[in-house]
C-alpha positions as CSV (number, residue, x, y, z in Angstrom):
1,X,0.0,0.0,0.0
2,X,2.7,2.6,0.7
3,X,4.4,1.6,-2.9
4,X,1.0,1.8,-4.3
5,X,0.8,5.8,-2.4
6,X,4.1,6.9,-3.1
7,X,4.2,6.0,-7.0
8,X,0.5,7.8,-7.2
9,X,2.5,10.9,-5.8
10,X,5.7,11.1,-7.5
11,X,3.8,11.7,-10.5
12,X,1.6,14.2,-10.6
13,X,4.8,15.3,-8.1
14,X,7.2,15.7,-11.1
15,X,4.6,16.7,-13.8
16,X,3.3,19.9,-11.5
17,X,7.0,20.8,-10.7
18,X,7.7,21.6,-13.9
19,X,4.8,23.0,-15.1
20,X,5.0,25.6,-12.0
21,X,8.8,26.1,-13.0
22,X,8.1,26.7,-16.6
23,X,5.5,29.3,-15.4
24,X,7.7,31.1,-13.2
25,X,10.5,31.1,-16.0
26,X,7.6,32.9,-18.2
27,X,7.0,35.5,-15.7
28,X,10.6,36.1,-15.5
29,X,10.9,36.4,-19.4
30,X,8.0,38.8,-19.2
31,X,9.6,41.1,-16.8
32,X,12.6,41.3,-18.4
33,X,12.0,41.6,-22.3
34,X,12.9,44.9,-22.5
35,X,16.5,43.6,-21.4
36,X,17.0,40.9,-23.8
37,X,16.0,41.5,-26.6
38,X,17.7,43.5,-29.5
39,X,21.3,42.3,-27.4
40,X,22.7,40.1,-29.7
41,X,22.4,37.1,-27.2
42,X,23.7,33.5,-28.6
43,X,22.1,30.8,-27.8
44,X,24.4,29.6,-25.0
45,X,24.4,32.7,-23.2
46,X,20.7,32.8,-23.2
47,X,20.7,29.2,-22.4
48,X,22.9,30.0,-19.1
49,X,20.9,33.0,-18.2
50,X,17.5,30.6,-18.1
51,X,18.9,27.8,-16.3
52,X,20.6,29.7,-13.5
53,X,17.5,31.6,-13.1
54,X,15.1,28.2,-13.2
55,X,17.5,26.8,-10.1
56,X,16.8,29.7,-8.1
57,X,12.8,29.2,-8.7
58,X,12.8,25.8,-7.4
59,X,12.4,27.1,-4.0
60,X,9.8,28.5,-4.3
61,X,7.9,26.0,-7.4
62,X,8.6,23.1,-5.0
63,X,5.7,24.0,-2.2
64,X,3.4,24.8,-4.9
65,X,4.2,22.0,-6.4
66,X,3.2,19.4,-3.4
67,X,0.3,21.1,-2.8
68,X,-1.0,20.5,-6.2
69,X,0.3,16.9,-6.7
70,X,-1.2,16.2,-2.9
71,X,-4.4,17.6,-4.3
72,X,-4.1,15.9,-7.4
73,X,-2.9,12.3,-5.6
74,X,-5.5,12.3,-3.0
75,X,-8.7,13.5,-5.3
76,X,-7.6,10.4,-7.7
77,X,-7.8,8.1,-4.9
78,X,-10.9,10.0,-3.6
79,X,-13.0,10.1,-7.6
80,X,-11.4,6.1,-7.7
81,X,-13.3,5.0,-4.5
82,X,-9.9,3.6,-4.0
83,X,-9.6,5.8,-0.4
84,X,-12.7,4.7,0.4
85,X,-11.7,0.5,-0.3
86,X,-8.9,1.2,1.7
87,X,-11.0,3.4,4.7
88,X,-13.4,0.3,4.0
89,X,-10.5,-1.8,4.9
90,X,-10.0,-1.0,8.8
91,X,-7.1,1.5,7.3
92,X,-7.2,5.2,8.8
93,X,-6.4,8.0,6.5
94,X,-3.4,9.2,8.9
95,X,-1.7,6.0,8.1
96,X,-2.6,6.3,4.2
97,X,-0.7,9.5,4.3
98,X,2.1,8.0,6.9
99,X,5.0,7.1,3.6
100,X,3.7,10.7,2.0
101,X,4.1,12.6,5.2
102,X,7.7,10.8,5.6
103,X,8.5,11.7,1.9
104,X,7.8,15.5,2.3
105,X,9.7,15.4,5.3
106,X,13.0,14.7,3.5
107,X,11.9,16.6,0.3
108,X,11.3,19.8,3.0
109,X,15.0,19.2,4.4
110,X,16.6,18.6,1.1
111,X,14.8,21.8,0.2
112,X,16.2,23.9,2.9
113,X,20.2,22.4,2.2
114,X,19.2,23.5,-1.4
115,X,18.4,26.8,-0.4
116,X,21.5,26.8,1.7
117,X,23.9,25.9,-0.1
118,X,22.5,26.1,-3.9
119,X,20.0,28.6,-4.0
120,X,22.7,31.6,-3.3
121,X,25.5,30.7,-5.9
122,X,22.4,30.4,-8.3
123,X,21.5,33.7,-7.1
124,X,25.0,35.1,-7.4
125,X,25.6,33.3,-11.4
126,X,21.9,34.5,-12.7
127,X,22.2,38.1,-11.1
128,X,25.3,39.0,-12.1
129,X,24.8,37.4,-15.6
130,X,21.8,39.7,-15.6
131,X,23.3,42.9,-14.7
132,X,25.9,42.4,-17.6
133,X,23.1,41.8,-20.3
134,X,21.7,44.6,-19.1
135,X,24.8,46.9,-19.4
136,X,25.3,45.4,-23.0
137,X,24.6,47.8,-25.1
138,X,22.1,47.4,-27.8
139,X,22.9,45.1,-31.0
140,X,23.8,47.9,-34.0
141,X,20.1,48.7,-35.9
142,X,20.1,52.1,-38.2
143,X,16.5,52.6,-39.0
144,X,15.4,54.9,-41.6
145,X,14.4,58.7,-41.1
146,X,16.0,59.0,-36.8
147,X,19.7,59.5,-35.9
148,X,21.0,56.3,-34.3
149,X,23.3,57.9,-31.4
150,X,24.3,53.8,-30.6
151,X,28.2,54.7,-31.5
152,X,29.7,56.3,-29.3
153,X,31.2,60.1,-30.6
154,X,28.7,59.0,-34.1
155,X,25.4,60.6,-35.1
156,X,23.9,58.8,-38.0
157,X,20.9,59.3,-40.3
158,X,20.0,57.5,-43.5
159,X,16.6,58.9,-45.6
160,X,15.9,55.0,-46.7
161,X,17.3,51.5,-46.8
162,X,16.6,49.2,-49.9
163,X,15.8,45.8,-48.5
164,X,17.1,43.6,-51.5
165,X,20.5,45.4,-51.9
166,X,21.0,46.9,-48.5
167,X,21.9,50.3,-50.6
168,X,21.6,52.8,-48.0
169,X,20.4,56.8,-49.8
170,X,21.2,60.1,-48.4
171,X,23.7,59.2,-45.2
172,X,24.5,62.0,-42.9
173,X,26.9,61.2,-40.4
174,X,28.1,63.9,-37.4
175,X,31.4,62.9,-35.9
176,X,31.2,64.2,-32.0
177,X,34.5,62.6,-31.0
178,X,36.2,66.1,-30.4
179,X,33.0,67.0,-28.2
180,X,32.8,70.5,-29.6
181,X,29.6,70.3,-31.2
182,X,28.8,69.8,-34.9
183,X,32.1,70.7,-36.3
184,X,32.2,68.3,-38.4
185,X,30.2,66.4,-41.0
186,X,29.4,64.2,-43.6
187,X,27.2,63.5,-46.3
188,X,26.6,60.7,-49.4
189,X,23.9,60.7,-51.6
190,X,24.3,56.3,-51.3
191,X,26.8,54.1,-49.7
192,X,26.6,50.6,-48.1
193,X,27.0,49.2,-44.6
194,X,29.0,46.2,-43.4
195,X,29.9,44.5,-40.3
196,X,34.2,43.4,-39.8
197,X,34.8,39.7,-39.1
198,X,34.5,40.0,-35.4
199,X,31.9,42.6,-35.5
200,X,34.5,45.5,-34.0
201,X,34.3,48.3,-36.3
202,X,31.3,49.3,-38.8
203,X,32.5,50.1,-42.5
204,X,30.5,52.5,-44.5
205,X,31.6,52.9,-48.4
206,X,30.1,56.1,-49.0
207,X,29.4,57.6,-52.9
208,X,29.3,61.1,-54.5
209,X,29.3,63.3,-51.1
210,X,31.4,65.6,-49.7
211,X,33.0,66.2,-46.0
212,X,32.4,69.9,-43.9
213,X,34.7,70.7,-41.0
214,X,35.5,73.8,-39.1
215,X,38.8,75.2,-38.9
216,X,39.5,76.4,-34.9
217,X,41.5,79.6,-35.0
218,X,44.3,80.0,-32.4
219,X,43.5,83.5,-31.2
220,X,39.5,83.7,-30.6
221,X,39.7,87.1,-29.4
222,X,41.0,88.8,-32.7
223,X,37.1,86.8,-34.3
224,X,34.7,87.6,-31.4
225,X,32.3,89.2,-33.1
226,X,32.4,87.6,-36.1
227,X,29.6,85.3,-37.0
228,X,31.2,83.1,-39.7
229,X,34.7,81.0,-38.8
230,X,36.6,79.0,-41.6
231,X,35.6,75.5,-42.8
232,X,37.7,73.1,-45.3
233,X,34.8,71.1,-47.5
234,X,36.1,67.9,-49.1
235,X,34.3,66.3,-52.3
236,X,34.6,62.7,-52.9
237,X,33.2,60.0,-55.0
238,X,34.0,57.2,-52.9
239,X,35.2,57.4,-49.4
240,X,35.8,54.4,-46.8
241,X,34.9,55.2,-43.0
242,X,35.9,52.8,-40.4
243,X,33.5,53.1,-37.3
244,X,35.1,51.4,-33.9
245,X,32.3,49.6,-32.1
246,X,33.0,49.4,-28.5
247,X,30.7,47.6,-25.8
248,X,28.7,46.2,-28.2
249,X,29.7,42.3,-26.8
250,X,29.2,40.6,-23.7
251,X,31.2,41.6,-21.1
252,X,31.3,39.5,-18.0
253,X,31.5,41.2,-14.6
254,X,33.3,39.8,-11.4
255,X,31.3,38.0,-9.9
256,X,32.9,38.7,-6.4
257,X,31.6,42.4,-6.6
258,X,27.7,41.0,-6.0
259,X,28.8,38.1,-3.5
260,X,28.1,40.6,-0.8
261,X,24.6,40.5,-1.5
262,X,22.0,39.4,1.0
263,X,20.2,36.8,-1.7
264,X,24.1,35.5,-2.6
265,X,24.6,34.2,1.0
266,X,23.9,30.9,3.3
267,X,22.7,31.0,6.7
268,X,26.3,31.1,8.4
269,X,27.7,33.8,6.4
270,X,24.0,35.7,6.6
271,X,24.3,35.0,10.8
272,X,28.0,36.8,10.6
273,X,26.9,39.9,8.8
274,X,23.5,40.2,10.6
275,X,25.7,40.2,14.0
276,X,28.4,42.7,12.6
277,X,25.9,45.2,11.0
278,X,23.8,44.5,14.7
279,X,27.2,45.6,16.4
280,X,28.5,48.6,14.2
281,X,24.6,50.0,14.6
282,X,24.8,49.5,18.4
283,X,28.1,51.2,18.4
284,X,26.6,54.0,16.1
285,X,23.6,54.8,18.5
286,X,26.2,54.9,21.5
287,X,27.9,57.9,19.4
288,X,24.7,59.6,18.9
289,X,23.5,59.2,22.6
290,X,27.1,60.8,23.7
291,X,27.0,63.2,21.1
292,X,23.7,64.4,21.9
293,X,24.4,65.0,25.6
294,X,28.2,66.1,25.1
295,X,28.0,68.2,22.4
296,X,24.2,69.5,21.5
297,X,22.3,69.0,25.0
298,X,24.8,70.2,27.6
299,X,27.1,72.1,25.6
300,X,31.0,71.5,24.8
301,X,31.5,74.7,26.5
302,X,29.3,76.4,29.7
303,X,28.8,80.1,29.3
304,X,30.2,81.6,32.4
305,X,27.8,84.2,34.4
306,X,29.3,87.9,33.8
307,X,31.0,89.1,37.3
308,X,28.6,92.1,37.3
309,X,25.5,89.2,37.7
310,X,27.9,87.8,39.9
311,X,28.5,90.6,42.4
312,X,24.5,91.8,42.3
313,X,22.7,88.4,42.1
314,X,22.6,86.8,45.9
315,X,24.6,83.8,47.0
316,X,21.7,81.6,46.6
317,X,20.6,82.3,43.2
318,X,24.9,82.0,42.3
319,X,25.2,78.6,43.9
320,X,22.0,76.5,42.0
321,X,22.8,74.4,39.2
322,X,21.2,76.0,36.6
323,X,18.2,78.2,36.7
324,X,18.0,79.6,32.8
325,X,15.2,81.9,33.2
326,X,16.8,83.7,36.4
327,X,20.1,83.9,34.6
328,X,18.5,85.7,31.2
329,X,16.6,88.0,33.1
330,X,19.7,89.7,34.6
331,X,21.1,90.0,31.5
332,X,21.1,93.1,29.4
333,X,19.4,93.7,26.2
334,X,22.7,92.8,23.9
335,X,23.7,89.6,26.4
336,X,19.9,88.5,26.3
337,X,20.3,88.8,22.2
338,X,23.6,86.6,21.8
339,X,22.2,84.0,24.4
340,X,18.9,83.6,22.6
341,X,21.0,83.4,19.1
342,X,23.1,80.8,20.7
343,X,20.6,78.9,22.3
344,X,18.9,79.3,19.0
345,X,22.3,77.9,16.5
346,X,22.9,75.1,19.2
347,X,19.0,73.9,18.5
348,X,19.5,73.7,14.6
349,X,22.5,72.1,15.0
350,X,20.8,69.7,17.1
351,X,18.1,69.0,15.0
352,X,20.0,68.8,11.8
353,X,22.8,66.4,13.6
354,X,19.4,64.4,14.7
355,X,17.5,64.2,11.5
356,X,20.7,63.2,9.6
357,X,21.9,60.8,12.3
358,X,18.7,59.4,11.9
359,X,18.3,58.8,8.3
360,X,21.5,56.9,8.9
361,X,20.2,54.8,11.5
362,X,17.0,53.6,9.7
363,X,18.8,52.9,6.7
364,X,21.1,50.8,8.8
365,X,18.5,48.8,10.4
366,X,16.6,48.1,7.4
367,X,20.0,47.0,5.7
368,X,20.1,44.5,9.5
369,X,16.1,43.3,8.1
370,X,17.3,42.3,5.0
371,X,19.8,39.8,6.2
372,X,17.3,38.8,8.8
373,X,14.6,38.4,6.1
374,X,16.6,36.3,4.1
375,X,18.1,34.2,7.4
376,X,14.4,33.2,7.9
377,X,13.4,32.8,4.1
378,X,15.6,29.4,3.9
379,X,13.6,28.3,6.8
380,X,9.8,29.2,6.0
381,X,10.4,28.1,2.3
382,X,11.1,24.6,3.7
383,X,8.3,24.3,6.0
384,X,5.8,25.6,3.6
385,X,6.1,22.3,2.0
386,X,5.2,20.3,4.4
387,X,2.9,22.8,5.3
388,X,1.0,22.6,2.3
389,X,0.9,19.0,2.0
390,X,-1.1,19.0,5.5
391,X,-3.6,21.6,3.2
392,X,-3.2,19.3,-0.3
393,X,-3.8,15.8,0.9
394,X,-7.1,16.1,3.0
395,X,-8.3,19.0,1.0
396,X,-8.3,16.1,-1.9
397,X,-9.8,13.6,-0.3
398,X,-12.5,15.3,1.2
399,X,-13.7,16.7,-2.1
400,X,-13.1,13.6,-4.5
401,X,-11.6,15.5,-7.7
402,X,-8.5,14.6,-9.3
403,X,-6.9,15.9,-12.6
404,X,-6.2,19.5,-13.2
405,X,-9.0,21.3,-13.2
406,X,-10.5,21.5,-9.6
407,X,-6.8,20.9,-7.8
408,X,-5.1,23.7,-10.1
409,X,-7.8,26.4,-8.8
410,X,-7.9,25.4,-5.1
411,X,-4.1,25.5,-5.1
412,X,-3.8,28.6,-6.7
413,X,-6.2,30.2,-4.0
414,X,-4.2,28.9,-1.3
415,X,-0.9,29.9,-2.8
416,X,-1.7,33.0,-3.6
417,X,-3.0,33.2,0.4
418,X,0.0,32.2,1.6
419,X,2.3,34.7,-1.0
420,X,0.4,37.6,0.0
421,X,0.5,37.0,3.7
422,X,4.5,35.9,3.3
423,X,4.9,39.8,0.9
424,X,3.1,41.5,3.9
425,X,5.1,40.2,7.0
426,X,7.8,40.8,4.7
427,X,7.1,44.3,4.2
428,X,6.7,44.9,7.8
429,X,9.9,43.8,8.6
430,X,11.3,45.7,6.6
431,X,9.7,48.6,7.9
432,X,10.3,47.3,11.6
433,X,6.9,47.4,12.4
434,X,7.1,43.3,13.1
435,X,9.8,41.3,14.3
436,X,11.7,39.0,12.0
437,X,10.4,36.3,13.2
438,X,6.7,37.3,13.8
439,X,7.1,38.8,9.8
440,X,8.1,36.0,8.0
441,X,6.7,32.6,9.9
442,X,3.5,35.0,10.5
443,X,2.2,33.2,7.1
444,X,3.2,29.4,8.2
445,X,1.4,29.8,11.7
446,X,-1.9,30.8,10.1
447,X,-2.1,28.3,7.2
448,X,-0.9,25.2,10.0
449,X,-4.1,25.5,12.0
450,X,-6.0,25.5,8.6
451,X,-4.0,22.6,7.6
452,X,-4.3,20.7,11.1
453,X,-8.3,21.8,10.5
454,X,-8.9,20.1,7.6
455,X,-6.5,16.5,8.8
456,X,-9.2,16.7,11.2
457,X,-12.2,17.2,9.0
458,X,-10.6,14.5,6.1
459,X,-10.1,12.1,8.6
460,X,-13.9,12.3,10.2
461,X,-15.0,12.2,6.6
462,X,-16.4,15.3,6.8
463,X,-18.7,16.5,3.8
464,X,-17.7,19.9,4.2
465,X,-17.2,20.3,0.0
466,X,-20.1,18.1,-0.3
467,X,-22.6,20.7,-2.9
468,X,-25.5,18.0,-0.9
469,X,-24.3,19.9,2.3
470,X,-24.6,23.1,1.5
471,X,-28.2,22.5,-0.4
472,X,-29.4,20.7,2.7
473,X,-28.2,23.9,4.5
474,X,-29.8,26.5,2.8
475,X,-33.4,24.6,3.0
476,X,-33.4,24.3,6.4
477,X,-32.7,28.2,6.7
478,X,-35.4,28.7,4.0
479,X,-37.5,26.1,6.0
480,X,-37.0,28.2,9.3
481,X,-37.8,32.0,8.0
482,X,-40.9,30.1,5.9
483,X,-41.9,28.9,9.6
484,X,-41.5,32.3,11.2
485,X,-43.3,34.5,8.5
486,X,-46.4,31.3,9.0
487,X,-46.2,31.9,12.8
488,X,-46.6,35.6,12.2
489,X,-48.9,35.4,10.2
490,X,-51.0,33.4,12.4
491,X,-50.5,36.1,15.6
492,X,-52.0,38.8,13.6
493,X,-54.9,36.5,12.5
494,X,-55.7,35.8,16.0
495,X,-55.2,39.1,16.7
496,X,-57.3,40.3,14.7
């Protein structure tokens, strides 16, 4: 019986994996289209970019997955009568998910040593293969009628382009390499275009077209107000001009310079920078604290009481600690002015040293969250697996429906529960409204009782999804107001 469960689980196990993998790698080709295309990508670098990124999905496709191949396993069994022969059969439902619950078990640890020791040099190959598709610069395409500013120090605009011969008409090329404007130009009434092997420099055979440049002078003062300056013009019939493409190919980045990154990172080296950044913040708010008192509360320096308040103010108002008003009010006019304009400097200071220190602070701490989100992220990815089989396997037998359809929407509902719930705690994190650890199990510890809920109900064979249920439901409301209304009816008969 347990061969029998396990092999009607690794199925739809494997076939829902990689249909929720091949969605997420859609939804990642959606987002970044704009990136890829018109690159000049081959085939292997593309290749590269899509595998790295589908390891890093599994993470999350794997819980998803379970819960729809639970669903899936369970409502077979369930539409089969087969969970009923074997409920018929003295067997109890916990023990017809005993080999299941011990298979999700080692699929949730192997899922967190993935995450901890896979998951972040995925992260650190696809990201930083990203970021230098992304700095490629786009592949060479002169349309017809715009300037195409893609070469660097080049302006170039061609009227039209014949599609059989590639004969380009009317090119006017600017050359900005000298960055002083459009001092020079140059224009073909035809000419072709043509890539060098290696694709490094552009070569454009112009025809019948001449070249413009200005001439600088070496004394501009003598020509200040004069509007026109001297130019050499150049006629040609044929002229060859070499264009140097640079950054038009792939260039790969170190991938050390992104290793730093919170998503790039397993749980020990996560715990060491969570606890360093937690100490050099601790250390930080310790400087503001003295700061504040030393410096902007207290004062570096005490003004000292003139001798003439001295000698006319009694011993007893001389010996207090500090009495402010008492001291301003046997000032003069001109000592009560520069007191009130120091007090008045020390306060801005104040508040601009706390409003910066500040900024500092909660960008700090919310730097310390993300380490902290991520240190429990390996955790609650793992657990949502076996989570979500808890949810998947009774949910299935207790409504009886296998295939796609049926399983596919209840398991979208409940993932979709679970990843808005997981976004939100998240979010409050990193706004340090919640804890880490309130903000990111906060979605496990409300879908566990739902899961533990509906064991429960599965294994009572509850007919909770029965549509018999519900209709037997709503008539015995409709039977009870039908009653009431007749019972009303009857006290204002009598009444009357």
């Amino acid at each position: 019986m347990h061969i029998f469960i396990i092999k009607s689980f690794i199925g739809p196990l494997i076939l829902t994996f990689f249909i929720v993998l091949f969605i997420l790698i859609m939804q990642f080709l959606w987002k970044y289209i704009d990136d890829l295309v018109g690159k000049g990508l081959d085939l292997a670098t593309l290749s590269e970019l899509l595998f790295y990124f589908s390891v890093s999905f599994i993470p999350m496709a794997l819980p998803l997955a379970i819960l729809l191949a639970s669903l899936m396993t369970f409502g077979n069994l369930g539409e089969n009568l087969e969970l009923t022969a074997l409920k018929s059969s003295g067997i109890s439902l916990q023990r017809i998910m005993t080999p299941l619950i011990v298979l999700v078990i080692f699929i949730s640890i192997g899922a967190f040593f993935f995450s901890n020791n896979v998951l972040p040099r995925a992260n650190l190959k696809s990201r930083s293969l990203l970021w230098d598709i992304q700095q490629q610069r786009p592949e060479l395409n002169i349309k017809a009628g715009t300037f195409y500013n893609g070469i660097e120090g080049f302006s170039i605009k061609i009227s039209r382009k014949d599609p059989k011969t590639n004969l380009l008409r009317k090119v006017l090329i600017y050359d900005h390499t000298d960055r002083k404007g459009n001092i020079a130009v140059t224009y073909a009434d035809s000419g072709y275009m043509k890539m060098s092997e290696g694709d490094s420099t552009l070569i454009l055979t112009l025809y019948h077209g001449y070249s413009y440049s200005e001439v600088e002078e070496d004394n501009k003062r003598i020509r200040r107000n004069v509007k026109t300056y001297p130019h050499r013009r150049e006629s040609f019939d044929e002229e060859t001009i070499m264009l140097e493409l640079t950054g038009f190919g792939l260039q790969r980045s170190d991938e050390d310079l992104f290793k730093n990154n919170y998503s790039m990172m397993n749980i020990d080296q996560l715990s060491f920078f969570r606890d360093s950044l937690s100490d050099v913040l601790d250390d930080r708010k310790d400087m503001f604290s003295n700061t504040m008192l030393g410096s902007h509360y207290f004062g570096a320096t005490r003004r000292k009481i003139p001798e003439r308040i001295r000698e006319e103010a009694p011993d007893s108002v001389i010996s207090r600690e500090f009495e402010p008003y008492t001291i301003l009010y046997n000032l003069n006019d001109m000592e009560q002015s520069g007191a009130i304009d120091q007090a008045l400097t020390k306060a801005s200071n104040a508040q601009r040293f706390v409003s910066t220190t500040g900024t500092s602070l909660v960008a700090q701490t919310k730097r310390i969250r993300r380490y902290q989100i991520e240190w429990h992220r390996k955790l609650t990815l793992s657990f949502a697996c076996f989570i979500f089989f808890f949810i998947g396997a009774p949910l299935g037998a207790i409504i009886r429906k296998g295939g796609l359809g049926m399983p596919v929407v209840i398991s979208v509902f409940f993932f979709v529960i679970y990843y808005v719930i997981t976004l939100t705690g998240e979010k409050f994190v990193r706004e340090d409204v919640l804890s880490p650890f309130t903000g990111m199990w906060i979605s496990s510890m409300i879908l566990l009782p739902l899961g533990i809920f509906l064991t429960y109900k599965a294994t009572t064979d509850s007919s909770m999804m029965s549509k018999e249920t519900y209709a037997l439901f709503l008539r015995k409301i409709s039977r009870i107001f039908k009653l009431d209304s007749k019972h009303i009816v009857d006290e204002d008969i009598d009444n009357n």
